[in-house]
C-alpha positions, -999 to +999 in steps of 0.1 A: +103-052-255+093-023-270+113+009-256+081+030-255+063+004-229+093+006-210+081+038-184+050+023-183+061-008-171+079+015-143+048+036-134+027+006-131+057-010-108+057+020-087+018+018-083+021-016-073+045-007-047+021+024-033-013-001-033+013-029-016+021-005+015-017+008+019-027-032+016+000-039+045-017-008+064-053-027+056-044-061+066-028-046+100-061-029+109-081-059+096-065-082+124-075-049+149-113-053+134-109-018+122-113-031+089-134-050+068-127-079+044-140-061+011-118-033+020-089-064+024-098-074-011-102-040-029-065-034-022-055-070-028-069-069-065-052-031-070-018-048-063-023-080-082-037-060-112-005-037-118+016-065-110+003-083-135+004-056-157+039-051-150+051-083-153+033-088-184+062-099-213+089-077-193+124-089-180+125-111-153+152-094-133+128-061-138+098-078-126+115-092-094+131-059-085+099-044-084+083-070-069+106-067-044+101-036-037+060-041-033+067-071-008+088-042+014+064-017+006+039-041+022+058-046+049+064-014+058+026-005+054+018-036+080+045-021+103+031+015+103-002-003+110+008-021+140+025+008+153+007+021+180-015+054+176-011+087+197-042+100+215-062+124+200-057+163+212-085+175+233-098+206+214-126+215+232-108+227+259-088+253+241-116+260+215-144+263+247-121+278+276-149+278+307-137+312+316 
């Protein structure tokens, strides 16, 4: 491999990872019904085309690492989506006061 391609490789793994945790965040609000299916797929094509790009003639042991890392990002991303949300703060009280 070609020591020029070799930070590109890198940036597209690290990309993979970021689209993997906002896919984990997608699929955790698609079981809510906060989200729809294309939205499911949009982010499911993002990961799968920089992993392929990544993994495209590069070493193996790279390749898994970095995969690795998008399967935790992903994780942590459906983890942060499960979580449950604080309430909004009520504005309009302290923007409106009734005095």
């Amino acid at each position: 491999m070609p020591a020029s391609l070799t930070p590109m490789r890198i940036l597209l793994g690290l990309l993979c990872a970021f689209f993997a945790y906002y896919l984990g965040r997608v699929i955790a609000a698609r079981l809510e019904a906060r989200a729809t299916n294309a939205q499911v797929m949009r982010w499911s094509l993002r990961v799968l085309a920089t992993a392929l790009g990544m993994a495209w003639s590069a070493s193996p042991v790279s390749t898994l690492l970095l995969l690795g890392l998008a399967a935790l990002s992903a994780g942590a991303g459906f983890f942060t989506g499960m979580r449950p949300r604080k309430p909004g703060e009520d504005l309009v009280k302290v923007l409106f006061p009734k005095d």
